[in-house]
C-alpha positions as CSV (number, residue, x, y, z in Angstrom):
1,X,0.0,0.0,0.0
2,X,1.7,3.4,-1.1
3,X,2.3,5.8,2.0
4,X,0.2,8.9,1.6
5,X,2.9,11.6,1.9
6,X,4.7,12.4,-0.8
7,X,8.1,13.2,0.5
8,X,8.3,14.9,-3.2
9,X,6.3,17.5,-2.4
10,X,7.8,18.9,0.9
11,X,11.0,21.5,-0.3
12,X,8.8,23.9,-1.8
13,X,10.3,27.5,-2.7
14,X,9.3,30.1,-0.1
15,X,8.1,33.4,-2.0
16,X,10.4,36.1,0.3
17,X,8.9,39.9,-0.6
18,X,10.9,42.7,0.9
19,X,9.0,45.4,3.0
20,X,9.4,48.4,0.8
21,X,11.6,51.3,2.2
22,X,10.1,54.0,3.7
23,X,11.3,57.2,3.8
24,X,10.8,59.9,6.4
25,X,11.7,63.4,5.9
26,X,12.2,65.4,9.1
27,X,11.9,69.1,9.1
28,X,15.5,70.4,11.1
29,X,14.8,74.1,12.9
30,X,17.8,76.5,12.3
31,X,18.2,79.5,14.1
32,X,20.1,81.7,12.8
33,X,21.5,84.7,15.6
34,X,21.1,88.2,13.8
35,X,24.9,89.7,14.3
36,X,23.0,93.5,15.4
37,X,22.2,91.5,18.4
38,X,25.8,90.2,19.9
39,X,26.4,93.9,19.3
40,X,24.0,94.4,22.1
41,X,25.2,95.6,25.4
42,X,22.6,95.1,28.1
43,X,22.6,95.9,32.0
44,X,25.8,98.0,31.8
45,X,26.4,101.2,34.2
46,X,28.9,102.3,32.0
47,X,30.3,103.0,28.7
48,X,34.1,102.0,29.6
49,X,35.2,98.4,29.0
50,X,35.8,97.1,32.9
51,X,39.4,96.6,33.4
52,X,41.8,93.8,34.0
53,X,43.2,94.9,37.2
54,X,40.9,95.5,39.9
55,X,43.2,97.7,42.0
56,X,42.2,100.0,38.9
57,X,39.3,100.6,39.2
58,X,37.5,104.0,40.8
59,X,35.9,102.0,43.5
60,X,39.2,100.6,44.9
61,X,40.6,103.9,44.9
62,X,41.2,105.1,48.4
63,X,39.8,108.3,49.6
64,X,41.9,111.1,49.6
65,X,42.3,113.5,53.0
66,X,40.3,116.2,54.1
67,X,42.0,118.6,53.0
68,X,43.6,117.7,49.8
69,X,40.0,117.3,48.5
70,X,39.3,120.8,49.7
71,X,42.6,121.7,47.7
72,X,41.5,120.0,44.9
73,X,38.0,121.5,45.1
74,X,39.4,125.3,45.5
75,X,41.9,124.4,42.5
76,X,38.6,123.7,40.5
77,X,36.5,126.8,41.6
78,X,39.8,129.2,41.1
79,X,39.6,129.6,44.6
80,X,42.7,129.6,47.4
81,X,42.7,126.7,49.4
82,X,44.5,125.2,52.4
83,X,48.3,124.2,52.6
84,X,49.2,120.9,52.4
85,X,52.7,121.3,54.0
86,X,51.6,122.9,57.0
87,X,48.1,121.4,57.3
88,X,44.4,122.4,58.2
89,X,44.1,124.3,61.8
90,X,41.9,123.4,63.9
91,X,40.4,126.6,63.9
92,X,39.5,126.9,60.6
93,X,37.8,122.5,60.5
94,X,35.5,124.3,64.1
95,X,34.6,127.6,62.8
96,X,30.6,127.6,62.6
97,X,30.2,125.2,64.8
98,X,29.9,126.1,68.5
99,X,29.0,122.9,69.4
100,X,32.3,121.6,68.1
101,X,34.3,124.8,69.8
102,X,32.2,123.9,73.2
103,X,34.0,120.6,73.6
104,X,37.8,122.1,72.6
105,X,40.3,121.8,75.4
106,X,40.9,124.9,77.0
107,X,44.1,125.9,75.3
108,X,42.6,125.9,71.9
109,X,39.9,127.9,73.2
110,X,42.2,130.6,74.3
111,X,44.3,130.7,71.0
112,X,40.8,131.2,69.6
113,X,39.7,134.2,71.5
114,X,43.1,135.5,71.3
115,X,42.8,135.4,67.9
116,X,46.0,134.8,66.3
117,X,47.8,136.1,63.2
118,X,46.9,134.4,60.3
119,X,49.6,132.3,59.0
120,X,50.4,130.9,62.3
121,X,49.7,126.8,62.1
122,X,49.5,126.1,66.2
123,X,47.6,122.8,66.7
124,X,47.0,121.6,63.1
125,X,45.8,118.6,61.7
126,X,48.6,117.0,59.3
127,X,47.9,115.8,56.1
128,X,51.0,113.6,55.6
129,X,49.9,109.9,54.9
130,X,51.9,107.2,56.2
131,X,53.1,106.1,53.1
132,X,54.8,109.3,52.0
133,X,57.0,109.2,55.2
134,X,60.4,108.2,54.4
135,X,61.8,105.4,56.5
136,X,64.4,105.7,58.8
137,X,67.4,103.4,58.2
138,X,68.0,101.0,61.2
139,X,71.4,99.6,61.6
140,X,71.2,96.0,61.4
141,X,73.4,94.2,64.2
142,X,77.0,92.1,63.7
143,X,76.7,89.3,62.3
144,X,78.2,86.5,64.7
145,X,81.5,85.8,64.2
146,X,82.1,82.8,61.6
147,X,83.9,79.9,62.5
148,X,85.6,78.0,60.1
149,X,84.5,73.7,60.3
150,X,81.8,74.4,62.3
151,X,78.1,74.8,60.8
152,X,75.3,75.5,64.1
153,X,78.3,76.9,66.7
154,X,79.8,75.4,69.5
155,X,77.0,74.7,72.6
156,X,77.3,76.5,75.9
157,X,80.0,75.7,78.2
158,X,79.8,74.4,80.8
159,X,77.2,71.5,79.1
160,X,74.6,70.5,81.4
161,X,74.2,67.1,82.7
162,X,70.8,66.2,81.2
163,X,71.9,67.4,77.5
164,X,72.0,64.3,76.0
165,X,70.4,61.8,74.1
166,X,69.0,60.0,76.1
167,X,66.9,62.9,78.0
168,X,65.4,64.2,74.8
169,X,61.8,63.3,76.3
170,X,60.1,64.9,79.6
171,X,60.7,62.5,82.5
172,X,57.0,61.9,83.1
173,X,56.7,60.8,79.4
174,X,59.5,58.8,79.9
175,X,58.3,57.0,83.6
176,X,55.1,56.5,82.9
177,X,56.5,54.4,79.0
178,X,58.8,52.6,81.2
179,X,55.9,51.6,83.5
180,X,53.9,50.9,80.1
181,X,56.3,48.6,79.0
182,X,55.7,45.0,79.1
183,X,58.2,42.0,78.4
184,X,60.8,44.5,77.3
185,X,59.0,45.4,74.2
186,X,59.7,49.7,74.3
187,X,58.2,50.1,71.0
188,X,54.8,49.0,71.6
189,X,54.9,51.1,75.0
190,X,56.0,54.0,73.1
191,X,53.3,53.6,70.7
192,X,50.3,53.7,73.4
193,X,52.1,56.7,75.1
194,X,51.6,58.5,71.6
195,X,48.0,57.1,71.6
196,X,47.6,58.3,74.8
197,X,48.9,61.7,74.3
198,X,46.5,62.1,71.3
199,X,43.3,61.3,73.0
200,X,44.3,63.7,75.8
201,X,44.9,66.6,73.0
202,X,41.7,65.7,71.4
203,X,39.2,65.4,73.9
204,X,37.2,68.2,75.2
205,X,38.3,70.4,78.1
206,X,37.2,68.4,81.5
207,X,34.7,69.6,84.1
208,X,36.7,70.2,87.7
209,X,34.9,68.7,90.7
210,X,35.5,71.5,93.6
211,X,35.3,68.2,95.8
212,X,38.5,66.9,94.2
213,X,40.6,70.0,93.8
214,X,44.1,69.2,91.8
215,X,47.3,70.7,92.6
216,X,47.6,74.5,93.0
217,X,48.9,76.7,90.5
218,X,46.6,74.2,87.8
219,X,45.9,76.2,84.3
220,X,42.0,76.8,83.4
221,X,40.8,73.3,82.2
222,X,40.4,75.1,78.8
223,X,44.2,75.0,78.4
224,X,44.8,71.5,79.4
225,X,44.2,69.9,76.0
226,X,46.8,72.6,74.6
227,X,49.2,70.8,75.8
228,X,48.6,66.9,76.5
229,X,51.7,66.5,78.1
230,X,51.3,68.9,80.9
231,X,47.4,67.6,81.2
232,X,49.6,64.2,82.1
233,X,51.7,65.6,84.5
234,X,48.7,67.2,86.3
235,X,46.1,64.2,86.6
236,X,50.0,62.1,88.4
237,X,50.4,64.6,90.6
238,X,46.9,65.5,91.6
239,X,46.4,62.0,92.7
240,X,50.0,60.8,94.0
241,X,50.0,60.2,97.6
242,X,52.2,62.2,99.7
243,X,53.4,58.7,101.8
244,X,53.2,55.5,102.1
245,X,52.4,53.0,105.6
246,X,54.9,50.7,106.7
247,X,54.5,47.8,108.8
248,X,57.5,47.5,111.5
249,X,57.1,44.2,113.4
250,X,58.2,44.4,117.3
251,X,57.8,48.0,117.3
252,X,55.3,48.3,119.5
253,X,57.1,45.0,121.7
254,X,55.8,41.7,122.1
255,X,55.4,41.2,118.0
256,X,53.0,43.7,117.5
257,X,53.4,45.3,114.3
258,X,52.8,49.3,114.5
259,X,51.9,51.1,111.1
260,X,54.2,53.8,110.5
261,X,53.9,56.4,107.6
262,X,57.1,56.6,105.3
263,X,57.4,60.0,103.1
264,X,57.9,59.2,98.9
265,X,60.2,61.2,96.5
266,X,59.0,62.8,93.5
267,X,59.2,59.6,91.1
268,X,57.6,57.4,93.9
269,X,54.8,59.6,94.5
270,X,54.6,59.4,90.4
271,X,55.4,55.4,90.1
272,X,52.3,54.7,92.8
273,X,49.8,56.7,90.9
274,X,50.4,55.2,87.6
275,X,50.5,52.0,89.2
276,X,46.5,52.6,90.5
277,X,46.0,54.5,87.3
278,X,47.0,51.3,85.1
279,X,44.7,49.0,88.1
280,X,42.1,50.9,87.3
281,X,42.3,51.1,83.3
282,X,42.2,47.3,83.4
283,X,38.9,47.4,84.9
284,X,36.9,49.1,82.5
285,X,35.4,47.6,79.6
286,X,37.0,48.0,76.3
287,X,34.6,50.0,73.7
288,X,36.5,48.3,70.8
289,X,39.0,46.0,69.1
290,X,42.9,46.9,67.9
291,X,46.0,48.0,69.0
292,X,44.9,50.4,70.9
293,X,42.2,49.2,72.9
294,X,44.2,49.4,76.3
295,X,45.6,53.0,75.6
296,X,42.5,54.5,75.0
297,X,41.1,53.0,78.7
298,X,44.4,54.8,80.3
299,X,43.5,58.3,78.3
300,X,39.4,57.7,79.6
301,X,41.1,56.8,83.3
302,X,43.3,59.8,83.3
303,X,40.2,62.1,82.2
304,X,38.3,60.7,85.1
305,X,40.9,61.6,87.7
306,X,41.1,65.1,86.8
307,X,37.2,65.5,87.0
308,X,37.5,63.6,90.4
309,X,35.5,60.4,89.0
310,X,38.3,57.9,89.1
311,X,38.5,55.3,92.5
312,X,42.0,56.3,92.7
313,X,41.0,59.3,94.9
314,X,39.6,56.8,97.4
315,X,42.5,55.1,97.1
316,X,44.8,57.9,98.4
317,X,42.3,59.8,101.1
318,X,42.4,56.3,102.2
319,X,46.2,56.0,102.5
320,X,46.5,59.7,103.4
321,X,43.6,58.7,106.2
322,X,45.6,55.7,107.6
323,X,49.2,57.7,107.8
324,X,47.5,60.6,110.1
325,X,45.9,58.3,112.3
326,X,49.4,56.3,112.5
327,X,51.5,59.3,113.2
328,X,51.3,58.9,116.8
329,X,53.4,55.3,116.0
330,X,56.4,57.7,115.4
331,X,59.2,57.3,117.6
332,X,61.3,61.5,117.1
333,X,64.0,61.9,118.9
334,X,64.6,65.1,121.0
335,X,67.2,67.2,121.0
C-alpha cells in the first residue's frame, strides 16, 4: 500500500517579498542669531570696558584726605585753598560750629579768642599719609662671628648634665612608658604613650569637681588639652600620695606590728599613681578591638581623675587617712 505523503512535495520554494523602504523626511529648525544682536550691550552702568586689574578701578581707589579734597575742590572753583605742607588748623575745621568749639580743650579755646595772626599753624591737623614718610634706616646688628669647620656653633660651656640623648623626652613621658612597658617590648609602650597623648589633646576640656581640687597653681581646664603632656603631669600629681604606711614588726614589743607612715620622693609619689591608674584602666570595659584598645582606657582613666571620678582618689584619702591616724606610732627623737 503506497504511503500517503509524498516526501516529493515537501521542499517547496518560499516566496520572500521585501518590506518596501520608507522614507521619512524630518523638518531640522535652524536659528540663525542676527549679528546687530551680539552687538548688544545690556545691563551695563557704563560705557568704559571694565578693566583687567581691579586695583584700577575708581571704586578701589582710596579716599583722599580732608584737606587735599578741599585743595582740589578750590583748584577747580579758582579759589585759594589750604596748605598741604603745614596742614588744616583746627580753627579753621571748628569755625561755625559752637557745638564743636564747646567741647575744645581749654588751650585751643584761648588761641581762639586771642585770635592769632593768620599764617600761624599752632595745633593743626597733618595731612601727611603714612606712606609718603620716608623710613628711617635702622642699623642691622653684627653678624656673629664665623667659624671655620663648624656649621650650628659650638654649645654653651659648661654642658649640662641632662643634654643628651637619652633625656630628649620629659621624665613623666619617659616614667610612665617605662611603666607601660611590658616584656621588654619599648616600641609598643612607646606607641600607646603616643596614643595616649592624642586622646588627651583631642578630647574636650574636663569639668573640675571642687570636691577633688588638683594641685595649685593648675591652668584653666580650657588649656589643658593645649598641651597633653602637661594635662599628664597634672592628673599624676593630683592624685599621688604624699606617703606610704609601713609595717615594723616588734615596734610596739611583744610582735605587734605598728603602722608607721614613710614619706615618697618625687618619682615614687609618680610610680604609685600610675600604678593605680594602670589597676584601674584594666577594669573598665574595652569600647573596641585593635592595638589600641588598652591605651585609649588609660586616656578615659586619666580624664576621670582630673574630673575627680576615678577610684583612685579613694585610694589615696584612704592612705592619706591611715598615715595621720598612724603618726602617733612615730618614735622622734629630741634634742
Amino acid at each position: 500500500m503506497p504511503p500517503r505523503l509524498n516526501i516529493l512535495s515537501i521542499p517547496r520554494a518560499i516566496a520572500f517579498r521585501p518590506r518596501a523602504p520608507v522614507s521619512v523626511w524630518r523638518n531640522e529648525r535652524v536659528i540663525r542669531i542676527s549679528p546687530s544682536l551680539s552687538l548688544c550691550r545690556n545691563f551695563a552702568d557704563s560705557k568704559d570696558p571694565p578693566a583687567v586689574d581691579k586695583s584700577q578701578n575708581r571704586d578701589a581707589q582710596p579716599l583722599p584726605h580732608v584737606s587735599e579734597e578741599a585743595a582740589e575742590t578750590a583748584e577747580i572753583m579758582g579759589l585759594e585753598g589750604p596748605d598741604i605742607e603745614q596742614g588744616t588748623p583746627v580753627e579753621e575745621i571748628v569755625k561755625g560750629d559752637k557745638e564743636a568749639q564747646d567741647k575744645l580743650p581749654k588751650v585751643i579755646k584761648d588761641s581762639i579768642k586771642s585770635s592769632a595772626p593768620k599764617g600761624s599753624r599752632s595745633f593743626s591737623t597733618s595731612a601727611f599719609r603714612p606712606q609718603d614718610l620716608e623710613l628711617v634706616e635702622m642699623e642691622a646688628p653684627p653678624p656673629p662671628p664665623v667659624m671655620l669647620g663648624i656649621k650650628f656653633g659650638l654649645p654653651a660651656l659648661p654642658i649640662p648634665s641632662d643634654a643628651h640623648l637619652k633625656y630628649r623626652y620629659d621624665p613623666v613621658v619617659k616614667q610612665v612608658t617605662n611603666l607601660l612597658m611590658r616584656h621588654g617590648k619599648l616600641s609598643i609602650a612607646q606607641r600607646n604613650m603616643s596614643l595616649i597623648l592624642t586622646h588627651l589633646r583631642t578630647s574636650p576640656p574636663p569639668t573640675i569637681n571642687p570636691a577633688r581640687p588638683l594641685i595649685p597653681g593648675a591652668p584653666p581646664p580650657s588649656h589643658l588639652p593645649l598641651n597633653p603632656i602637661l594635662y599628664l603631669t597634672l592628673a599624676i600629681d593630683s592624685v599621688a600620695p604624699l606617703l606610704r604606711i609601713r609595717s615594723q614588726k616588734g615596734a610596739a614589743g611583744g610582735g605587734v606590728a605598728l603602722q608607721i607612715p614613710v614619706p615618697l620622693g618625687l618619682r615614687q609619689r609618680r610610680r604609685t599613681a600610675v600604678e593605680w591608674i594602670l589597676t584601674a584602666a584594666t577594669k573598665r570595659k574595652n569600647r573596641g578591638s585593635g592595638k589600641g584598645g588598652f591605651a585609649q582606657r588609660v586616656a578615659e582613666e586619666l580624664v576621670a581623675v582630673v574630673e575627680g571620678k576615678s577610684s583612685v582618689w579613694e585610694r589615696r584619702n584612704a592612705i592619706h587617712k591611715l598615715g595621720v591616724a598612724a603618726r602617733a606610732n612615730l618614735n622622734l627623737r629630741r634634742r
